[in-house]
C-alpha positions as CSV (number, residue, x, y, z in Angstrom):
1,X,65.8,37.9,-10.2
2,X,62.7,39.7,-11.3
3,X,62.2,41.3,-14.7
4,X,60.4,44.5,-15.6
5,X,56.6,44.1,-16.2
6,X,55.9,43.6,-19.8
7,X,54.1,47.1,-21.4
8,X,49.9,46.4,-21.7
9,X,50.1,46.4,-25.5
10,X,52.3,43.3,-24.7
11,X,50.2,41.5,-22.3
12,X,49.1,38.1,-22.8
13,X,45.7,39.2,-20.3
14,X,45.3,42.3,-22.2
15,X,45.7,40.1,-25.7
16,X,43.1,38.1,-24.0
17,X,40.5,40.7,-23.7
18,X,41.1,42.4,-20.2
19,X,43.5,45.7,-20.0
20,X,44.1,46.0,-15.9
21,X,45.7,49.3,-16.9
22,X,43.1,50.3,-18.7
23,X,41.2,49.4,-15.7
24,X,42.7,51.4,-13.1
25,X,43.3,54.5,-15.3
26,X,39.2,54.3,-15.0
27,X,39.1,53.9,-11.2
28,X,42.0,56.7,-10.5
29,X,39.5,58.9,-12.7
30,X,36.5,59.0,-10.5
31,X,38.4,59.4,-7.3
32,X,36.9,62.5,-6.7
33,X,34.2,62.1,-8.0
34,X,33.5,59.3,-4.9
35,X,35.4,61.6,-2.3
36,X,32.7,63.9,-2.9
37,X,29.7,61.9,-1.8
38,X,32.0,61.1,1.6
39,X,30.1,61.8,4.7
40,X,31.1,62.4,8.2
41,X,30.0,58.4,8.9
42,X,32.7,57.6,6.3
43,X,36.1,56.1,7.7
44,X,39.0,56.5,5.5
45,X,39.0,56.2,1.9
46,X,38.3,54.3,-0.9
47,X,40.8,51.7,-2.6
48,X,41.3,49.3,0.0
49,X,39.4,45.9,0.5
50,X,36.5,47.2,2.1
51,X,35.0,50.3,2.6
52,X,34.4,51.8,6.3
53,X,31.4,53.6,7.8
54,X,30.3,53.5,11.5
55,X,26.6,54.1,12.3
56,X,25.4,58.0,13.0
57,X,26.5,59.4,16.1
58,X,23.5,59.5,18.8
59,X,22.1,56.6,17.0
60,X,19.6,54.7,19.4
61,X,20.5,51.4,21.1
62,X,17.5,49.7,19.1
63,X,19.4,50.8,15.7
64,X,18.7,48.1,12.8
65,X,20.3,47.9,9.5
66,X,18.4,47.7,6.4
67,X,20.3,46.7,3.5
68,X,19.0,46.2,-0.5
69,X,20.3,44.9,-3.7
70,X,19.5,45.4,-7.1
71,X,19.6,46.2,-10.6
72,X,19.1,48.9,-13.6
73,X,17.5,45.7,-15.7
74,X,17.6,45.8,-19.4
75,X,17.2,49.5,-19.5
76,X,20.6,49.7,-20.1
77,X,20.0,48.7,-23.8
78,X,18.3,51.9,-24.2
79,X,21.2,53.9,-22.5
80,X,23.8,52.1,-24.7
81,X,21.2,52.8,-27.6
82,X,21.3,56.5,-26.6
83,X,25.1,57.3,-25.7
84,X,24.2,58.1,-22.5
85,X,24.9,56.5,-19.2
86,X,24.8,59.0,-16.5
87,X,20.7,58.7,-15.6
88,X,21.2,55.0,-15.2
89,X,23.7,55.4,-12.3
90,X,21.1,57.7,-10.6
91,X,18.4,55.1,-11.6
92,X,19.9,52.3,-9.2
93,X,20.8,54.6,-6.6
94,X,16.9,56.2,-6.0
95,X,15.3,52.5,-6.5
96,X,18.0,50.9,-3.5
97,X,16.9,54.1,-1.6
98,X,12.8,53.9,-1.9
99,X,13.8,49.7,-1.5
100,X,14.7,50.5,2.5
101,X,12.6,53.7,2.7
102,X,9.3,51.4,2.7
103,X,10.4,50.4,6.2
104,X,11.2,53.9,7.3
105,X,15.2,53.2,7.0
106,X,17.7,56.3,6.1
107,X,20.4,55.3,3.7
108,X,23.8,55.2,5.2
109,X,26.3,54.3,2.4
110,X,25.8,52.2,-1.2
111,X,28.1,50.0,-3.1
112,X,28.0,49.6,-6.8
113,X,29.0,47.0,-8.8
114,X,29.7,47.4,-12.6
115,X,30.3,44.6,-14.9
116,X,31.2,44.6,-18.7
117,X,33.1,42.7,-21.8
118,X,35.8,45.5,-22.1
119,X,35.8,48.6,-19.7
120,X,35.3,51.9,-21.6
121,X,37.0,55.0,-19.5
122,X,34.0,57.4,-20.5
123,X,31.1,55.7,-19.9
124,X,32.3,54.5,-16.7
125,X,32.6,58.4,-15.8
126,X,29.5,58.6,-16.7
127,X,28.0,56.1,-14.8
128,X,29.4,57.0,-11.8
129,X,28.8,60.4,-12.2
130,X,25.4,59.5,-12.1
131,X,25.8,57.3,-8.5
132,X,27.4,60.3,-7.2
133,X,25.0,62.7,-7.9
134,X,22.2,60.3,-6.5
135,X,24.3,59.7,-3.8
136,X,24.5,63.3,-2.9
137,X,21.0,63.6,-3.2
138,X,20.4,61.4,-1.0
139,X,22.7,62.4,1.7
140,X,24.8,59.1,1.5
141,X,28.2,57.8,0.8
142,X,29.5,55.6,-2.1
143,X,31.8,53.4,-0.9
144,X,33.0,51.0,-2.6
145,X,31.8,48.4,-5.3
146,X,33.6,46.5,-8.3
147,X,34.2,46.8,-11.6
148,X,34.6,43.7,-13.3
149,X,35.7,42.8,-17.2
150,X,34.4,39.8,-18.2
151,X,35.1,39.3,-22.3
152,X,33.0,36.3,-22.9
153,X,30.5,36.9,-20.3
154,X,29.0,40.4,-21.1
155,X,28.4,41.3,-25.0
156,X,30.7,43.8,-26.2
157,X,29.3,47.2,-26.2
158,X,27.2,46.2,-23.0
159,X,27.2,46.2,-19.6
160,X,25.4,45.3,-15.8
161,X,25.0,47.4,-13.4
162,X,23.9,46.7,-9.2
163,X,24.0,48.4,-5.9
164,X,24.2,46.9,-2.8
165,X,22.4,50.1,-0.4
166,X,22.5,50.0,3.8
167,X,20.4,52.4,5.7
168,X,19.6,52.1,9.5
169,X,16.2,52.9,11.3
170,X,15.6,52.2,14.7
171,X,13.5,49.3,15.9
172,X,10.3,51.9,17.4
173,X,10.3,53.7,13.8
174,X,10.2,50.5,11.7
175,X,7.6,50.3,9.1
176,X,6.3,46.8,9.1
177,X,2.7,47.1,7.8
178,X,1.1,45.4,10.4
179,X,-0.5,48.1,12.2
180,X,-2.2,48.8,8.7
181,X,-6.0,48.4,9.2
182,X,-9.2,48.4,7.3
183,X,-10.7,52.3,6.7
184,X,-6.4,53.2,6.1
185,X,-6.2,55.3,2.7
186,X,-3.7,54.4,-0.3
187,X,-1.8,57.7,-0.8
188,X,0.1,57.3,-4.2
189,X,3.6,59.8,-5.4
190,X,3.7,60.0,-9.1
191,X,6.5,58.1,-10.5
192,X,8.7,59.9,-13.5
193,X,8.1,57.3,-15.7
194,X,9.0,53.7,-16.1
195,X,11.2,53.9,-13.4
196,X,13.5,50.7,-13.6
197,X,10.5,48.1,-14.7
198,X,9.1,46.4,-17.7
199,X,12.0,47.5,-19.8
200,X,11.6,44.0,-22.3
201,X,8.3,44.8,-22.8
202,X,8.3,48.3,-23.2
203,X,11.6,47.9,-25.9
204,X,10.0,45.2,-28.1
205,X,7.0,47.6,-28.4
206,X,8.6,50.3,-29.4
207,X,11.6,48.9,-31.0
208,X,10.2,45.5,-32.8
209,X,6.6,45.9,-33.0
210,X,6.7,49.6,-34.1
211,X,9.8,49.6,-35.7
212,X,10.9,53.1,-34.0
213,X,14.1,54.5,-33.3
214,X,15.2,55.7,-29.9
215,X,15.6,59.7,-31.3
216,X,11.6,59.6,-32.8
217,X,9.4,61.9,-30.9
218,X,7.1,60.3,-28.4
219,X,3.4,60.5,-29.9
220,X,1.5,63.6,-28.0
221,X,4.9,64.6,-26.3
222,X,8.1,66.9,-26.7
223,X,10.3,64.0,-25.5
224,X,12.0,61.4,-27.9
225,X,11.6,57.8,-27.2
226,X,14.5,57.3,-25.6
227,X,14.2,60.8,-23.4
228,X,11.1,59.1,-22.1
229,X,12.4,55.4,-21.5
230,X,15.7,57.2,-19.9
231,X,13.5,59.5,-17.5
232,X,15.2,58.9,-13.8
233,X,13.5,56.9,-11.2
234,X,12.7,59.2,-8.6
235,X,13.7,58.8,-5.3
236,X,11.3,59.5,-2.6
237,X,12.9,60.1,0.4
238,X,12.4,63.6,0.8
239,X,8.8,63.9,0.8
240,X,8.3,60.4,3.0
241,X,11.3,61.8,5.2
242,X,9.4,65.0,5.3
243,X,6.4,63.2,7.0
244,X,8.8,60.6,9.2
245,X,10.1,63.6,10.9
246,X,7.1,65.2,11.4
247,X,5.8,61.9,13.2
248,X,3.1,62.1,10.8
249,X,1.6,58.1,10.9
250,X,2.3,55.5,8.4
251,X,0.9,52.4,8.9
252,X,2.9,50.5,5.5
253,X,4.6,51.7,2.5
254,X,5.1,50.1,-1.4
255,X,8.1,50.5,-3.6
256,X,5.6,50.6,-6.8
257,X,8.7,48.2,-9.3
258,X,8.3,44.9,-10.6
259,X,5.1,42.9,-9.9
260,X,3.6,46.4,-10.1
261,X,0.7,47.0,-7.8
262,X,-0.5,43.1,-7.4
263,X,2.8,42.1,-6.2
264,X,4.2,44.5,-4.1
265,X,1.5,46.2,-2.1
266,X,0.6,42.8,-0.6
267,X,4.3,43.0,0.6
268,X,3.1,44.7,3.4
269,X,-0.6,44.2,3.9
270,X,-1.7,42.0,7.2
271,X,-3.2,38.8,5.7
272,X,-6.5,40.1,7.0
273,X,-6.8,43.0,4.6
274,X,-7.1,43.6,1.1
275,X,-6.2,47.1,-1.5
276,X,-8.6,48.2,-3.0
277,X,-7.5,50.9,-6.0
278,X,-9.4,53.2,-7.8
279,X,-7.6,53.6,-11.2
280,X,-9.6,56.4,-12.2
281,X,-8.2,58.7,-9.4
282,X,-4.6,59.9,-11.1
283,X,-4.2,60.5,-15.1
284,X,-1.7,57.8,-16.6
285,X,0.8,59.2,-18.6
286,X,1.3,58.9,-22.2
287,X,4.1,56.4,-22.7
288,X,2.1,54.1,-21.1
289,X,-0.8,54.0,-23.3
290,X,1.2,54.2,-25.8
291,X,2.8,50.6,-25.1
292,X,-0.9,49.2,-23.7
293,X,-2.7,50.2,-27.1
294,X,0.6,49.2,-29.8
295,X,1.6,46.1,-27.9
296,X,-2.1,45.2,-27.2
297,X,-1.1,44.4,-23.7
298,X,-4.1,43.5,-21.5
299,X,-5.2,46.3,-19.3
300,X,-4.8,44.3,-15.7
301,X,-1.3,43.3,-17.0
302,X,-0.6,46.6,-18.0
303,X,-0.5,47.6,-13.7
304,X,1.6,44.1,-12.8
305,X,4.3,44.8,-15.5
306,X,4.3,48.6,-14.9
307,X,3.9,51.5,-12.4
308,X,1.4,53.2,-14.8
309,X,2.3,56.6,-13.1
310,X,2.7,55.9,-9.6
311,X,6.1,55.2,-8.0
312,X,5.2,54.6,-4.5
313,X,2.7,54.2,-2.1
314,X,1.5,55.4,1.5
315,X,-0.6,53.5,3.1
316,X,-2.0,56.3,6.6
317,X,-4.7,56.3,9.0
318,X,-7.7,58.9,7.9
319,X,-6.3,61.3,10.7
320,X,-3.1,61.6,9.0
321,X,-4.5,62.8,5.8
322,X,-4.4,66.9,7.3
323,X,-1.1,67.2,8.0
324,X,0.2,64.8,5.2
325,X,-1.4,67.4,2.9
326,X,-0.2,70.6,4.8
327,X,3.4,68.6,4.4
328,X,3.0,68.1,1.0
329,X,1.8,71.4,0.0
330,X,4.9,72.9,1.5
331,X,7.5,70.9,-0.5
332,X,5.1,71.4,-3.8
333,X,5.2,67.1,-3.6
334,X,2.1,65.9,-6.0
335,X,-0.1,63.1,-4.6
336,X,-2.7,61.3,-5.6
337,X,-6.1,59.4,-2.6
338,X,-6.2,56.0,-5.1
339,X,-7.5,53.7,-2.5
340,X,-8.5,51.9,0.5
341,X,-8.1,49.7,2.5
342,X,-11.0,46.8,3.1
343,X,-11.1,43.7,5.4
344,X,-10.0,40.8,3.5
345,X,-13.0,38.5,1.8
346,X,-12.7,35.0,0.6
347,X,-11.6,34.3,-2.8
348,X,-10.4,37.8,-3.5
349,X,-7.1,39.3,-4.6
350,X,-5.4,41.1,-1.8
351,X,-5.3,43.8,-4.6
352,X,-7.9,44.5,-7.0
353,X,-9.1,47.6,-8.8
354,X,-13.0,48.6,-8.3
355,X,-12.5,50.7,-11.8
């Protein structure tokens, strides 16, 4: 004989730390909120095991998936600081997105994956509000992902958050960076800000070192502290989808995130060729200076911990500068000519900066 399940206030799980009612009052909220990113790839629902999507109809034979993971990183603290956790859902959605877009893929659906000591029903809402608006943005579906409470694991207060993102491109549209060649120019897209990177260092700066609060103006702006720190990483896909369909030619493209510009522009570049970046060609902006000058962070360090401006990077034959620029003028996109690309000499970087 079975008995009647005990009320949550009674449960020994719940008395443990983890509320499963609590839970799923949070997932029954944002129902809609997810059926609204649904696309016509989508199959069925969410709630069960997995989530179903079939690949877009009139998709070539030579179709390849391109899938991403990662995280929103320790600026988190600064939402949780702030009281506000919508931006940070949009954060991981545009970085998975730019992740796949270097090799020319489309984003096809994205899975999240939320972890924290004790769920809290609004800022859950938030953060998903946040997925789904990226997620709309960017023409995709959010399908599925976990939210897990961990007491014991995750400090109270706190939270993680991931996205797992798959996108398809076909096999003669794949951006590889091979065909990149000395004489190619280094087109950079200015970033909104810090994007997702370099979050410890910027934090102890203005947290430790400076002693600031998150709601003190930014010196020589209109934003606070943390309006700056919480600024959304952009997502690129419409400007660099812009000169995909076109057929406007990319030889290799950078996701500008951690490593900054030593680490992940060599991601791409043939082992014959070397970046060279003119750092005089775009204006950094002020938060930046701001942690280079009060942290007295070395000035080389200051472009491997951060994207000092620029969020991503197009790396195009000379010939496609014309109608790059005619592209780009159209859909008001700024860019910034911040380099070249040079034959590879012995004992240098495969980056470096001439200024």
């Amino acid at each position: 004989m079975t008995t009647p399940m005990q009320p949550a206030e009674k449960s020994a799980y719940a008395a443990a730390g983890v509320n499963i009612d609590v839970k799923m009052d949070a997932l029954k909220a944002i129902k809609t909120m997810v059926n609204a990113t649904k696309t016509v790839n989508v199959v069925g629902g969410i709630g069960s095991f997995g989530g179903l999507c079939r690949l877009p109809q009139g998709s070539p034979k030579d179709t390849l998936l391109v899938s991403s993971t990662d995280g929103v990183g320790t600026k988190l603290k600064v939402a949780v600081m702030m009281k506000k956790h919508d931006t940070v859902g949009q954060d991981i959605v545009n970085h998975c997105v730019n992740d796949i877009l270097v090799q020319g893929a489309r984003p096809l659906f994205f899975m999240d994956y939320v972890g924290a000591s004790k769920i809290d029903g609004s800022v859950f809402q938030q953060i998903v509000a946040g997925l789904c608006k990226a997620c709309k943005e960017n023409n995709m579906a959010l399908l599925g992902g976990e939210t897990a409470e961990l007491p014991g694991l995750y400090p109270a207060g706190e939270y993680d958050l991931t996205g797992t993102i798959v996108g398809t491109v076909s096999r003669r549209q794949l951006v590889s960076g091979q065909s990149i060649r000395a004489g190619d120019v280094v087109i950079g897209l200015p970033s909104g800000g810090l994007q997702t990177n370099g979050y410890s260092l910027a934090r102890k700066v203005f947290f430790d070192i400076c002693q600031m609060s998150p709601f003190d103006k930014l010196p020589g702006t209109s934003q606070t502290i943390g309006e700056a720190l919480l600024a959304v990483h952009r997502s690129f896909l419409k400007p660099v989808g812009r000169l995909l369909e076109n057929k406007i030619k990319i030889n290799g493209m950078a996701h500008i995130t951690g490593g900054g510009f030593q680490d992940n522009i060599p991601r791409v570049l043939p082992k014959a060729t070397m970046c060279e970046i003119d750092r005089t060609t775009w204006e950094v902006p002020t938060i930046f200076n701001f942690i280079e000058r009060q942290g007295k962070v070395d000035h080389d360090e200051m472009y491997r911990v951060f994207n000092m401006g620029i969020g991503f990077v197009l790396i195009m034959p000379k010939t496609s500068l014309l109608r790059m620029k005619t592209v780009f003028r159209n859909i008001k996109q700024p860019w910034y000519q911040i380099g070249v690309i040079r034959v590879k000499k012995p004992n240098m970087p495969q980056v470096y900066f001439s200024k």
